[in-house]
N, C-alpha and C positions, 0 to 999 in steps of 0.2 A: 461533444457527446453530452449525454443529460446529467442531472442530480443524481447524486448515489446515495441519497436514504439517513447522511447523519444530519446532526448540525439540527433537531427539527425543538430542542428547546428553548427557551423563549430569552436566555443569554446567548444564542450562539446564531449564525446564520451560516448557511454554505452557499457561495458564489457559485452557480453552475460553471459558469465560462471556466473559471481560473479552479475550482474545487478546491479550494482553501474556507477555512473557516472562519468568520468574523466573530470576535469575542471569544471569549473560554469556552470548552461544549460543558456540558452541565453534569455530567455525570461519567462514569469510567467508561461503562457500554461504549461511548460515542466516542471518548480516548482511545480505546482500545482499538475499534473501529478504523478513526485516525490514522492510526501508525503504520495499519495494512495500504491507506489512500494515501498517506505522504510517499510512503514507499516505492507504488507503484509509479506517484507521479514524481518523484527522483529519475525513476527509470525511462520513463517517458522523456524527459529532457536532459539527460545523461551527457550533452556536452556544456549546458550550462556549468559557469565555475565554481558555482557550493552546492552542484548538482551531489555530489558524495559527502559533502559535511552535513549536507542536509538527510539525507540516505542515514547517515550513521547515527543519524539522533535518533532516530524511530528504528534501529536493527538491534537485534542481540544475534552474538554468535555466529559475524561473519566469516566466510571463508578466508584459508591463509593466500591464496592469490587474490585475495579483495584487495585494492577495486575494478579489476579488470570486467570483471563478471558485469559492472555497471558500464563502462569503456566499452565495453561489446553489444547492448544495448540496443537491440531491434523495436522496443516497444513506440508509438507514432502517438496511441491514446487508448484509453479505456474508460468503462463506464462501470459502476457497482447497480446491481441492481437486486432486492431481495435481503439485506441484510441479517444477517442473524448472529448475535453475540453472547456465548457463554462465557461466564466468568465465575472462576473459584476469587479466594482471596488475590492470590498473587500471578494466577496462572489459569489461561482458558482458551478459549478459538474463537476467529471469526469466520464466516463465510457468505457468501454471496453468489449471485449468478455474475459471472464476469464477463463481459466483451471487450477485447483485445484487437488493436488493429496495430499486425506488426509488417515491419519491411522485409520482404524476402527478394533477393537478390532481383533488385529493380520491380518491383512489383509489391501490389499491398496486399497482405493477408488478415481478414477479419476471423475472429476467433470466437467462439462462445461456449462457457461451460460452467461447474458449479467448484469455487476454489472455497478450501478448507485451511486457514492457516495457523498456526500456535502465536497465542503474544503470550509477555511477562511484563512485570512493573517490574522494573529495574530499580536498584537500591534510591536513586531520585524520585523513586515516583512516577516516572514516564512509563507509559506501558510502551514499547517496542514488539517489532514480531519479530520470531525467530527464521531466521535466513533461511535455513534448513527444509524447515517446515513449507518455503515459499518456493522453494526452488521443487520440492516435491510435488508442490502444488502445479506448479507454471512452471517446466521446467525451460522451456525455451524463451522464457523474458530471461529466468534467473540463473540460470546455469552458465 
C-alpha cells in the first residue's frame, strides 16, 4: 500500500514499501504519528519474533491478556491516509483515513474509515498510543 503522510522533513524519510522511517522525524507531530504506524505495523506482521517487543515500545496501557490480542491478529496491511495530529504538551490524538486489509476466515477483507487514537510521551520521551484508545478505534485489529 501507499505513503501515509509522515516522515515529509528534510531529516526523516519514510520508505513506502517497508513504512519505516529513515532518520529521526523532526518533530513530535510525526513522533506521535509514528507510534499509531509502528503499532499498526506490529499488528500486521504479528507472527514476526519482536513483533510484540516492538508493539510495546510505541503502546501505553496495554491489556492484562496482552499479548494475545497481537497472537490473534487478523490485520495483512494498511495504509494512513489524511493525517491529522493534535498535541498538548504530553498528551493528544492522532487520526487518519485508514484502510485495512484483514483476513477473514479464508478470505480478504478491505476496510476503510476515519480512526481517532489518544497517544502520550511516556516518562522517556517516546510518545506511544494508548491501547484502549485503539482498540476503540479498530476494534477488530485490536481486540
Amino acid at each position: 500500500m501507499s505513503r501515509h503522510g509522515i516522515g515529509r522533513g528534510r531529516r526523516s524519510t519514510v520508505s513506502s514499501q517497508a513504512r519505516i522511517i529513515v532518520g529521526f522525524p523532526p518533530n513530535d507531530r510525526d513522533l506521535a504519528l509514528n507510534a499509531g504506524v509502528q503499532v499498526y505495523e506490529s499488528f500486521a506482521h504479528a507472527s514476526h519474533p519482536q513483533a510484540q517487543t516492538w508493539a510495546e515500545r510505541f503502546l501505553a496501557n496495554v491489556p492484562r491478556d496482552w499479548p494475545q490480542p497481537l497472537a490473534r491478529s487478523r490485520l495483512r496491511d494498511f495504509r494512513f491516509d489524511n493525517p491529522a495530529v493534535r498535541l498538548g504538551r504530553d498528551r493528544g490524538t492522532v487520526s487518519f483515513i485508514s484502510t485495512t486489509v484483514l483476513r477473514s476466515d479464508g478470505s480478504v477483507v478491505t476496510q476503510r474509515g476515519r480512526v481517532t487514537a489518544e497517544v502520550q510521551r511516556a516518562d522517556d520521551g517516546r510518545w506511544r498510543a494508548n491501547y484502549p484508545s485503539l482498540v476503540s478505534a479498530h476494534p477488530e485489529i485490536f481486540r
